[in-house]
Structure formats: structure tokens, C-alpha cells
C-alpha positions as CSV (number, residue, x, y, z in Angstrom):
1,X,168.8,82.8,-7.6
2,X,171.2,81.8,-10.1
3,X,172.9,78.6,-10.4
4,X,176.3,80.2,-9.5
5,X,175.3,82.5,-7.0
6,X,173.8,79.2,-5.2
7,X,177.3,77.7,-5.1
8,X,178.7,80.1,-3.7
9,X,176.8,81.5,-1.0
10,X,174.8,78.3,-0.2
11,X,175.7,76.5,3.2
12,X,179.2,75.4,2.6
13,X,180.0,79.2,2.3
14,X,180.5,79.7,5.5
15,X,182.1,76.3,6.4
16,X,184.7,77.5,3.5
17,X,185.1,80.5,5.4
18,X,185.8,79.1,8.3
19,X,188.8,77.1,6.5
20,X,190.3,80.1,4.5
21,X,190.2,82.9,7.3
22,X,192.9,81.0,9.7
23,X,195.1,80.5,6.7
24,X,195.2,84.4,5.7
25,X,195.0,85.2,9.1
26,X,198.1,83.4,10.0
27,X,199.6,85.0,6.7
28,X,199.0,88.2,8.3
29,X,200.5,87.6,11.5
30,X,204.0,86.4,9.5
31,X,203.5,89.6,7.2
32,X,203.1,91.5,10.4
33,X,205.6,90.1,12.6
34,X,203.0,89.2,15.4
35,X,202.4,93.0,16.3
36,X,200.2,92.9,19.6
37,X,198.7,96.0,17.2
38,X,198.3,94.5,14.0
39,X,195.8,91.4,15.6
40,X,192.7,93.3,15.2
41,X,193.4,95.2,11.4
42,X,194.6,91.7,10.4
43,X,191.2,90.0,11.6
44,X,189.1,92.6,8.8
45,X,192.0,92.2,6.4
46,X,191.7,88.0,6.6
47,X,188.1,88.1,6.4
48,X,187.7,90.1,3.5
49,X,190.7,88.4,1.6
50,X,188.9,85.2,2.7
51,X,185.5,86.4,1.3
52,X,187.2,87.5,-1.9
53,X,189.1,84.4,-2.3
54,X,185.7,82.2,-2.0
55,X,184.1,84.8,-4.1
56,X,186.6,84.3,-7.5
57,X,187.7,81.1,-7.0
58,X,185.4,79.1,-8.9
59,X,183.3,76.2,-7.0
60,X,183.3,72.7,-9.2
61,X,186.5,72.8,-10.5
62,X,189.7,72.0,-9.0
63,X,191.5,72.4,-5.8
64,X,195.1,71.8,-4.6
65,X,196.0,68.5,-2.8
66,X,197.9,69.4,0.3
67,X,199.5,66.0,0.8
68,X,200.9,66.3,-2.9
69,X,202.6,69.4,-2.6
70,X,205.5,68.5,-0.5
71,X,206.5,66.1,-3.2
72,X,205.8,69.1,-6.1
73,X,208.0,71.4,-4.2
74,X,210.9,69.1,-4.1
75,X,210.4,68.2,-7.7
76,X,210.5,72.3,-8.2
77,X,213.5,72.7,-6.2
78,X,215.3,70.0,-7.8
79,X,214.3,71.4,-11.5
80,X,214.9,75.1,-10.2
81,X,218.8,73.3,-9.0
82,X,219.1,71.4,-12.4
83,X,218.0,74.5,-14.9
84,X,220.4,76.9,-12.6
85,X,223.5,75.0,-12.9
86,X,222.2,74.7,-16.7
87,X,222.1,78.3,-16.7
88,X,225.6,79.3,-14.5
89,X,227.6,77.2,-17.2
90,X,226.4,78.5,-20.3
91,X,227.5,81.8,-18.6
92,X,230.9,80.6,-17.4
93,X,231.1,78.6,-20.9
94,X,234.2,80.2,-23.2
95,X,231.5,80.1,-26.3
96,X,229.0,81.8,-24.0
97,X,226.3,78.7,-26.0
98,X,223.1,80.7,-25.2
99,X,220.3,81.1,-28.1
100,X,217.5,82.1,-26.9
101,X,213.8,81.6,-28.6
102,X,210.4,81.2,-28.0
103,X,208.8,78.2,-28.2
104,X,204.9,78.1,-28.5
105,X,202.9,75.0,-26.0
106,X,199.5,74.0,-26.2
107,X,198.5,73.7,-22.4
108,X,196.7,70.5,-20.9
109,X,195.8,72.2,-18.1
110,X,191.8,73.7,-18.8
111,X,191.1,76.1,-16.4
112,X,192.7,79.6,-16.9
113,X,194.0,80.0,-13.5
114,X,195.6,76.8,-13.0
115,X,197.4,77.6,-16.3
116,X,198.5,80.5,-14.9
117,X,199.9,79.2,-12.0
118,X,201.7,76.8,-14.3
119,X,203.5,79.3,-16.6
120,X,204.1,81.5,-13.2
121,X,206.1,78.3,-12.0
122,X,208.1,78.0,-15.3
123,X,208.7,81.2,-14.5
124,X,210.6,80.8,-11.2
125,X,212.7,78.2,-12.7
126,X,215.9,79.2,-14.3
127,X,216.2,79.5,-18.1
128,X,212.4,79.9,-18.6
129,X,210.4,82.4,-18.7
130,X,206.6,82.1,-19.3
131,X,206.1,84.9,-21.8
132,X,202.4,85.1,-23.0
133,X,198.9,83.0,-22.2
134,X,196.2,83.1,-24.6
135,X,193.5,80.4,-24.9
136,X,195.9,77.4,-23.8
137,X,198.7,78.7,-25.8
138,X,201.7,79.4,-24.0
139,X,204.8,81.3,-25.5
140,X,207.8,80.3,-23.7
141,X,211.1,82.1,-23.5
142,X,213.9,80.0,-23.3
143,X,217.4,80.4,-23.0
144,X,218.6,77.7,-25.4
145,X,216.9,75.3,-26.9
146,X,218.5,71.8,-27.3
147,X,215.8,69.9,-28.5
148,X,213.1,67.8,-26.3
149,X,211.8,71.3,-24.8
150,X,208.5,70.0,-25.4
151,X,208.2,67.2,-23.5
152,X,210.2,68.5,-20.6
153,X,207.5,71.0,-20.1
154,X,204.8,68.8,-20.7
155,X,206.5,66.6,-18.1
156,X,206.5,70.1,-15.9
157,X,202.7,70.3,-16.5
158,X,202.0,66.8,-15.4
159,X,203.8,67.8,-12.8
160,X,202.0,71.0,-11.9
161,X,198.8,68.9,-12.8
162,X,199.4,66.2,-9.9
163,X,198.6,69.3,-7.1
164,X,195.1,69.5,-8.2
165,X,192.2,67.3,-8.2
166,X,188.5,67.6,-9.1
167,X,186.3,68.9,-6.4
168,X,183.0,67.6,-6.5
169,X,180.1,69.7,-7.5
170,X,177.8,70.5,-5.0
């Protein structure tokens, strides 16, 4: 059997399993408003989203830190208040000072769906807009650009990066 195949099948599939179904199980039951008749189509729907999550999501590599995502969101939140007051008074300006460019970033992040995530969290915050990902190259949209953009977003990735942590290879 192939290495891969090994990792993820082998005896901590189903231990993984066991942690991912409650979490898109209770998904379904928000999604679904606790339907009395929704329970049972929303036990086959979390176990195959479960099986499909542990099937793409790559064993070895990296996996989110719940303790430090309280402290990301509220970093996010801040940044996502900061960039839209940013935003509401270059609108409300007289001069209307809005330039908008691109602005190409060479990712730290490695792994492809982590960056991803990253530029999908740029995204959400106002005055950005992650426009392309190839190979670790971002293009960035932004609405003006002031100078320092760089390392703001670098600062963003650090960030971003602090969520994550190896997992150990099994």
C-alpha cells in the first residue's frame, strides 16, 4: 500500500473521524435549524463531509490551533474595523483619494491551501482584495496604496501563520 494511502486510512483514521463528524454534524444542525427531520439526512451528510475532509486534507502538514484563533479573530476584526474606516473616508473624502493597483507578494506560507485561506482572509478585509494565487505569488488589489503595503501584509501573514502549527508525521 502506498505511503499516502497508509496515512490516511491507517488507525488514526477513524479516531479523526470520530473528531470531524460532531463538528459537521453540529454544523448541520445550525444550517438546519434543529429540524426533528433533518437529524437523520444530516448524520450521512456529516459523515461523508467528514470522510471527504480527512480524505483531501493532507496528513503531515499543518493544522489549526484552536486556542490561537480567538486571539486571530480579534486581530481580524480589529484590521477588518481599521481598513473600513480607511475605506468610508476615502469615500466621504472631497478629493475622493482612491488609486487603486495591484501589488504582487511572494507568500511565506508553503502549503497551497493555507495560502489560500490567507488571500481569502485579505479578502474579507476592507480595501483588499486577493486577486490571483499562482506558485506563492499573490496579486493583490488594493484600493490605494500609501506605501508600507508590503509589510502590512506580511505582518497579516504572520498573522494568519500563528493559527497553524506542524502536525507531527505519523
Amino acid at each position: 500500500m502506498p505511503r499516502q494511502a497508509e496515512q490516511r486510512w491507517g488507525p488514526g483514521w477513524f479516531r479523526r473521524l470520530c473528531v470531524h463528524f460532531p463538528l459537521f454534524y453540529v454544523l448541520w444542525l445550525l444550517l438546519s435549524g434543529g429540524r426533528a427531520d433533518f437529524f437523520i439526512p444530516g448524520v450521512v451528510a456529516a459523515l461523508a463531509a467528514a470522510s471527504v475532509s480527512l480524505t483531501i486534507w493532507k496528513r503531515g502538514g499543518r493544522r489549526l490551533r484552536l486556542l490561537a484563533l480567538p486571539r486571530y479573530l480579534l486581530h481580524f476584526i480589529w484590521r477588518s474595523f481599521d481598513g473600513g474606516v480607511d475605506v468610508a473616508w476615502r469615500v466621504f473624502h472631497p478629493r475622493l483619494p482612491v488609486s487603486p493597483e495591484f501589488l504582487h507578494y511572494r507568500c511565506r506560507i508553503s502549503e497551497e491551501t493555507q495560502r489560500v485561506l490567507f488571500c481569502d482572509s485579505l479578502s474579507l478585509m476592507p480595501g483588499t482584495l486577493g486577486a490571483r494565487l499562482e506558485a506563492g505569488d499573490a496579486l493583490i488589489h488594493l484600493l490605494s496604496r500609501a506605501g508600507g503595503e508590503q509589510r502590512q501584509i506580511a505582518r497579516e501573514e504572520e498573522a494568519f501563520a500563528r493559527l497553524f502549527t506542524r502536525e507531527p508525521s505519523r
